[in-house]
C-alpha positions as CSV (number, residue, x, y, z in Angstrom):
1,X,19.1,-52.5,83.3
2,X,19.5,-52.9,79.4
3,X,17.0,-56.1,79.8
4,X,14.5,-54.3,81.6
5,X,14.0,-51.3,78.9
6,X,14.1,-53.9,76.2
7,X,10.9,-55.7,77.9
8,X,9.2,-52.9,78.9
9,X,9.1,-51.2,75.8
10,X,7.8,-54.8,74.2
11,X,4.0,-55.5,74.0
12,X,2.8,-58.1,76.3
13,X,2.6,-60.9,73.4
14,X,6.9,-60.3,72.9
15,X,7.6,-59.8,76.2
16,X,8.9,-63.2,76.9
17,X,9.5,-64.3,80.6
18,X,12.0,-67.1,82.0
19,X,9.9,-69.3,82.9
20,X,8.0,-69.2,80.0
21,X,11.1,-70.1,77.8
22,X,11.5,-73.2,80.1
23,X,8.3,-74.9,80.2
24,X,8.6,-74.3,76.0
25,X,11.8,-76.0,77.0
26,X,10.7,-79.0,78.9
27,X,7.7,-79.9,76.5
28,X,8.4,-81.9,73.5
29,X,7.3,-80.6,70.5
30,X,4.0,-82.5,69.1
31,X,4.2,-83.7,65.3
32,X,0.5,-82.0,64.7
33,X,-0.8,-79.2,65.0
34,X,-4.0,-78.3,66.8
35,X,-7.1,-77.7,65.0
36,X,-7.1,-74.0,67.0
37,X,-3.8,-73.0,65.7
38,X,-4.3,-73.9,61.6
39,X,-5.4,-70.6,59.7
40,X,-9.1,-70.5,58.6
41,X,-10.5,-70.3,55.0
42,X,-11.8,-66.9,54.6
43,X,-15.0,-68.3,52.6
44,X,-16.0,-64.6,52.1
45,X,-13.3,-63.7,50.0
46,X,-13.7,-66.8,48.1
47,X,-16.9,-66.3,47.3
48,X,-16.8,-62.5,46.5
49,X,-14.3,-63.1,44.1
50,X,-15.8,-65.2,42.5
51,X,-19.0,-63.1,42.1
52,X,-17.1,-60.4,41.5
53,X,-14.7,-62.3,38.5
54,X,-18.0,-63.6,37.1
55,X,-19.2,-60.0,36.9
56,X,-15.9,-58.7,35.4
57,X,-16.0,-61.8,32.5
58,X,-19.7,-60.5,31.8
59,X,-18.4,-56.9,31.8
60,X,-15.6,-57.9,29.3
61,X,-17.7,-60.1,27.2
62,X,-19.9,-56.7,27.0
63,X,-17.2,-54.8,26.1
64,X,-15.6,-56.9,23.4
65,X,-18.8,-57.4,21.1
66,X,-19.5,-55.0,18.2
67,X,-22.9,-53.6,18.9
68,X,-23.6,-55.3,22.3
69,X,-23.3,-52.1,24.0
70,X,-25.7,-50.7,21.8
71,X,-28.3,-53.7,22.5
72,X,-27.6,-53.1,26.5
73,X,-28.4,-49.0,25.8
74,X,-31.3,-50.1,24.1
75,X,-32.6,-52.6,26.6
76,X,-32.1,-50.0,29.5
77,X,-33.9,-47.5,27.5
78,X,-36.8,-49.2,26.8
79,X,-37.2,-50.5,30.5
80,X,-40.5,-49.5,32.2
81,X,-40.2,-48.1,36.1
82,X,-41.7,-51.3,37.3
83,X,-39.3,-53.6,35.2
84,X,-36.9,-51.0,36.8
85,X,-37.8,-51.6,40.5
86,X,-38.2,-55.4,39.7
87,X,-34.6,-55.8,38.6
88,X,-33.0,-53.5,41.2
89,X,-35.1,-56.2,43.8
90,X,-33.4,-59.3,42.0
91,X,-30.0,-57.4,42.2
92,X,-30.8,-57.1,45.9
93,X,-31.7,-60.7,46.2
94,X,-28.8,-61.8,44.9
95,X,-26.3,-59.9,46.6
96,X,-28.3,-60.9,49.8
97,X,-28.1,-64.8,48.6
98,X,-24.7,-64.5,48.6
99,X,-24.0,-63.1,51.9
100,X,-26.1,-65.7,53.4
101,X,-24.6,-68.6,51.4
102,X,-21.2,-66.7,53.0
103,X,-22.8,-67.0,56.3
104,X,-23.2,-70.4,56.1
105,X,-20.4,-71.6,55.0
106,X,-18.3,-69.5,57.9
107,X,-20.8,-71.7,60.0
108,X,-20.2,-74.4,59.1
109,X,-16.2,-74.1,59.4
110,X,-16.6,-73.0,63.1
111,X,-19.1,-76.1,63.3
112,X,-16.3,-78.7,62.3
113,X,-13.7,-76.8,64.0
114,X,-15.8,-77.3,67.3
115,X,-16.5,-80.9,66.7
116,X,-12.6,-81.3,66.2
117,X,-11.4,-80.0,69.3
């Protein structure tokens, strides 16, 4: 009785039956392990960091200067709406850039992993 509450109140994945335990028993264990099984490199994170490092060591760099901040004020100020719209669009472009060299990479990962298995 105490076995079957403990297994029913399990999820399915815990839930381990007995002859599950023995065919883990009767297999030897393999020295490596499958290409499935080994975690994947999360290329987005990567890559976001290091956009978003570079953008904090520009930010910083800003910061640290006497009278750069003034020079950036200035700049901003004497920006026309076109030069506005024409900045925001590279902005854009590069955020999109690195989403799709993101997508690429994650590609290419599930590429190899394929040709692996």
């Amino acid at each position: 009785m105490t076995d079957e509450l403990e297994t029913r109140d399990l999820p399915d994945a815990f839930a381990a039956s007995d002859d599950r335990a023995g065919d883990a028993a009767s297999t030897p264990a393999t020295a490596a392990a499958p290409a499935a099984l080994l975690p994947r490199t999360r290329w987005a994170g990567i890559v976001w960091g290091l956009v978003f490092a570079a953008v904090a060591t520009a930010g910083l760099w800003l910061a640290s200067g006497e009278g750069r901040v003034d020079d950036v004020v200035g700049w901003i100020r004497s920006l026309t709406v076109a030069s506005a719209i024409g900045y925001s669009a590279l902005v854009v472009g590069g955020i999109l850039l690195v989403t799709g060299l993101v997508g690429l990479l994650r590609r290419a990962q599930r590429a190899v992993a394929a040709r692996s298995q």
